[in-house]
N, C-alpha and C positions, 0 to 999 in steps of 0.2 A: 504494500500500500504506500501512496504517498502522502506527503503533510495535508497534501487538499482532501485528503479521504479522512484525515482526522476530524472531528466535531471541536467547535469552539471550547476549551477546558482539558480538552484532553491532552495527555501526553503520547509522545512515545522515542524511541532511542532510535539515533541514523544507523541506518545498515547500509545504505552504498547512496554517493552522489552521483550522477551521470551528467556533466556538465564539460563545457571547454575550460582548456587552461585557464583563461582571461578568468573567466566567472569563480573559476573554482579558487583562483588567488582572493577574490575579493567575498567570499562563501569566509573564506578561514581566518580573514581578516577580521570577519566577524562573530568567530570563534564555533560555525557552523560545521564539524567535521564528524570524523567517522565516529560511533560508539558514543555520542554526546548526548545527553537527555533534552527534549524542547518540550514545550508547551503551546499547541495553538491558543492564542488568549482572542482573536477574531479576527473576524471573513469581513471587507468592508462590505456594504450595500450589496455593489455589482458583481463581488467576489471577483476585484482586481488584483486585492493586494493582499497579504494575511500577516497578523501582527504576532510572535512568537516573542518565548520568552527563554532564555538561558544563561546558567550563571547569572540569575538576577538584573539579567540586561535584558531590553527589548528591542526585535529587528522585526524591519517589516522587511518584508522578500513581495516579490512580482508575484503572481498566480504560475506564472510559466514557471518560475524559478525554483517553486513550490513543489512544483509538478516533476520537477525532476530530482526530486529528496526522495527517497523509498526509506520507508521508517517500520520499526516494531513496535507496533502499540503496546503503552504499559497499561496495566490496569489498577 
């Protein structure tokens, strides 16, 4: 599954990013990487963007960007 198959609240742990180099420097930049626990905290309106949270930081990632996070939901 990816982050966009997550529900507002939920969590779950990255299992693989499938992104380009570019993105993927600016993913880690943002402490987005492999085995990391997120939180989706929400989906805007249109479900463009989605606001996440980790290590007590919050990032918003693109919908696309989202899409290509594959996670294991915690329960």
């Amino acid at each position: 599954m990816t982050i966009n198959a997550l529900k507002d609240g939920e969590c779950g742990i990255i299992k693989h990013i499938r992104v380009n180099e570019q993105l993927l420097d600016r993913l880690f930049s943002f402490g987005i990487v492999k085995a990391k626990q997120i939180k989706k905290l929400k989906s805007s309106p249109g479900g463009s963007t989605i606001l996440l949270e980790l290590d007590r930081n919050c990032v918003m990632l693109r919908s696309e960007e989202a899409e290509s996070i594959e996670v294991e939901r915690v329960k």
